[in-house]
C-alpha positions in Angstrom: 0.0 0.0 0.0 1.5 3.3 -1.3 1.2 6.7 1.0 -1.0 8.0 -1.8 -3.5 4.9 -0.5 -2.9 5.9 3.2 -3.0 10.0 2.0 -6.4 8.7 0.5 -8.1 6.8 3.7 -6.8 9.8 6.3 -8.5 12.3 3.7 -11.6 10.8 5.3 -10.9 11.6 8.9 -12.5 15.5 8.1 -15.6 13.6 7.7 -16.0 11.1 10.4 -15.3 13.6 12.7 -17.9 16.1 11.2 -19.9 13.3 11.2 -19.0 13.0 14.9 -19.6 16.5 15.5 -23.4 17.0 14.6 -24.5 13.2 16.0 -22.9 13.7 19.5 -24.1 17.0 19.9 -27.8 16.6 18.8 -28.1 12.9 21.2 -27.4 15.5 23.9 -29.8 18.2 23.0 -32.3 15.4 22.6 -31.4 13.1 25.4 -31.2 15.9 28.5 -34.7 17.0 27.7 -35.8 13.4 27.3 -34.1 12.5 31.1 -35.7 15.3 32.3 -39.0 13.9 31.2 -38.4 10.4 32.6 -37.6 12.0 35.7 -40.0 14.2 36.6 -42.3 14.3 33.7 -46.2 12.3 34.8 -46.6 8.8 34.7 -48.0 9.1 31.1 -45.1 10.9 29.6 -42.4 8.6 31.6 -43.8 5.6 30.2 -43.4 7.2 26.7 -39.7 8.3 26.8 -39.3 4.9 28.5 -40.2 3.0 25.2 -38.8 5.9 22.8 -35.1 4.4 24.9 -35.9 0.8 25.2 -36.4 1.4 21.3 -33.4 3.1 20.2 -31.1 0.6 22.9 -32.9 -2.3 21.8 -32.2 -2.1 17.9 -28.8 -2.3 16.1 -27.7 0.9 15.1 -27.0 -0.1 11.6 -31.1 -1.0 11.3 -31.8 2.1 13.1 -29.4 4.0 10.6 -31.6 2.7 7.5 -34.8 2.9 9.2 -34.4 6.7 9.9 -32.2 7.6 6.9 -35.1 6.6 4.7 -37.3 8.2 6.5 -35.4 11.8 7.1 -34.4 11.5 3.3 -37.9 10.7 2.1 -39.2 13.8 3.9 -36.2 16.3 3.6 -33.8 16.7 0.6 -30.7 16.3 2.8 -27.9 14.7 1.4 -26.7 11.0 3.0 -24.0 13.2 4.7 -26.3 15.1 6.7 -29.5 12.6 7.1 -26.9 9.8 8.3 -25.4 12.1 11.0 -28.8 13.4 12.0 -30.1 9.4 12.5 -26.6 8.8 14.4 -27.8 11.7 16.3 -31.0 10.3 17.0 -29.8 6.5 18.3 -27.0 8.5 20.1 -29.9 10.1 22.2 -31.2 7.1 23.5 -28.5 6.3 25.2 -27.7 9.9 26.2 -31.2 9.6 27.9 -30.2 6.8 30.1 -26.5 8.5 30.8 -28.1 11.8 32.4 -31.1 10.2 33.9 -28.9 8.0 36.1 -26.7 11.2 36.9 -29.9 13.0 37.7 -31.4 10.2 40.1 -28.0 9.7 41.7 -28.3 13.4 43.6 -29.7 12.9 46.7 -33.7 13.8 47.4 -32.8 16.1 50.1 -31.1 18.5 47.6 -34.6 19.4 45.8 -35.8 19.4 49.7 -33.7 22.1 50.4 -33.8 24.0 47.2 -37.4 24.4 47.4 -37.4 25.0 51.4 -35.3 28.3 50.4 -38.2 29.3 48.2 -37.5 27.9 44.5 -39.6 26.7 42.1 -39.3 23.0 40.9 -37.7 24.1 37.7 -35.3 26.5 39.1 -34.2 23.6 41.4 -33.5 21.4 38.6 -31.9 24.1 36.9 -30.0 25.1 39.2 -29.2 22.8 41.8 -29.7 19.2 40.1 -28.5 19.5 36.8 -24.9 21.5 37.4 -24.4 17.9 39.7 -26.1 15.8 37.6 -24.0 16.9 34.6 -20.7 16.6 36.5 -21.6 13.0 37.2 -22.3 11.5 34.2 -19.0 12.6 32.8 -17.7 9.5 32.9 -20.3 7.5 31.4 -20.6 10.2 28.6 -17.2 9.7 27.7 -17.6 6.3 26.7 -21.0 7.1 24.4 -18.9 9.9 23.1 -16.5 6.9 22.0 -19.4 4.9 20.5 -20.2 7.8 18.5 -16.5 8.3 16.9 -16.9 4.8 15.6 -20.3 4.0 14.9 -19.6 7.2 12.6 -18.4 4.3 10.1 -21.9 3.3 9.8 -22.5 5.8 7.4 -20.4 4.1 4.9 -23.6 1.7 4.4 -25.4 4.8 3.0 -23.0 5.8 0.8 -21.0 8.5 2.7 -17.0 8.6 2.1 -15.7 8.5 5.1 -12.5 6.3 6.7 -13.8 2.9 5.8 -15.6 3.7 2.6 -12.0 4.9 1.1 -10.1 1.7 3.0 -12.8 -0.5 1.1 -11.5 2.0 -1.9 -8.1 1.2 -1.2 -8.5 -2.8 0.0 -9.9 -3.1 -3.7 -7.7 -1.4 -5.5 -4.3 -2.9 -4.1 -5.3 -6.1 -3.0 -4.2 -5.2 0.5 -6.6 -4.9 2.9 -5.3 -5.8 6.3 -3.0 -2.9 5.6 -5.5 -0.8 4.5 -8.0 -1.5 7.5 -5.5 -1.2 10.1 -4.7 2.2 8.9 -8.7 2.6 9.7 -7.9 0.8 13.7 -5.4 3.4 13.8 -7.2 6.6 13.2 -10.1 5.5 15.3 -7.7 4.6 18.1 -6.4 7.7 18.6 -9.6 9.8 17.8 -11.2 7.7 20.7 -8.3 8.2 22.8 -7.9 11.7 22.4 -11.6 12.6 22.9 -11.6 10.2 26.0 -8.3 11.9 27.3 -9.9 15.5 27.0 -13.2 14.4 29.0 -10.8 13.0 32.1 -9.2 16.4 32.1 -12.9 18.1 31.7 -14.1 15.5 34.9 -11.0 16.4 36.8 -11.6 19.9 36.5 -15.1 20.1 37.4 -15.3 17.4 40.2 -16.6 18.5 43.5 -14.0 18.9 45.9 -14.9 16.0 48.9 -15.8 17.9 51.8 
């Protein structure tokens, strides 16, 4: 395999981690909500995001992926760039939901006690006094979705979008080669999984509650 080939495969890294960038995100900005709702939401509405998670966990990704790629590209002209990362996105949030509903249940009852003993309302104690803890708590387990994310980013590949393992497929083709060419892939998501894990320790370590 010639550095062109490998020049050719790490030309792909731009996308899998803009791919990264807007499914990671999005899980986050619809899985907080969503634990909220589990949380506190009625009995009725519970039960509901309960499912929408047992749903999203329950399926492989890569069925997910086609289910709701067809879908968001049958309703919206989006390219298989953007409806792929948007249906990464949306399985990412499933799991997101269970990530911040356990940090939100793991801070103790007697903190919304006292928050609305002081004279807040129900949201503003959530805002305010759950959710900076909750947040710093499920760090950790974020970190490791955030990993899952980086490289189920290669599913896209099934819908046509050229990113890392598209081009090694290219490249395993085209020289015959392909334990070289997919251990380039190993490689780059190696250390795009470590380097995103490495930066969330540091974020944890910095925003950890001192022990009393």
């Amino acid at each position: 395999m010639t550095v062109d080939s490998v020049k050719f495969i790490l030309l792909g890294t731009g996308i899998t981690l803009a791919v990264t960038a807007i499914a990671l995100p999005l899980g986050f900005v619809i899985g907080l909500p969503l634990a909220l709702l589990r949380v506190y939401g009625s009995p009725v509405i519970s039960r509901l995001v309960t499912l929408y998670s047992t749903v999203m966990r329950g399926v492989p990704p890569i069925v997910l992926l086609f289910l709701l790629f067809f879908v968001i590209a049958g309703s919206i002209n989006l390219s298989p760039f953007l409806a792929g990362s948007f249906a990464l996105g949306i399985i990412s949030s499933g799991y997101q939901l269970e990530i911040f509903r356990g940090g939100i249940q793991s801070v103790g009852s007697d903190q919304m006690m006292a928050a609305r003993s002081i004279g807040m309302t129900k949201n503003k104690s959530v805002r305010f006094i759950i959710l900076p803890q909750a947040l710093r708590v499920s760090i950790p387990s974020w970190s490791n979705e955030a990993a899952t994310v980086i490289k189920d980013s290669s599913l896209v590949y099934a819908i046509g979008v050229a990113e890392i393992l598209r081009r090694a497929q290219y490249v395993s083709a085209s020289t015959y080669q392909p334990f070289l060419a997919f251990s380039v892939v190993a490689i780059i998501y190696f250390i795009m999984t470590f380097v995103a894990n490495r930066f969330l320790i540091v974020l944890e370590d910095r925003t950890r509650i001192p022990a009393a």
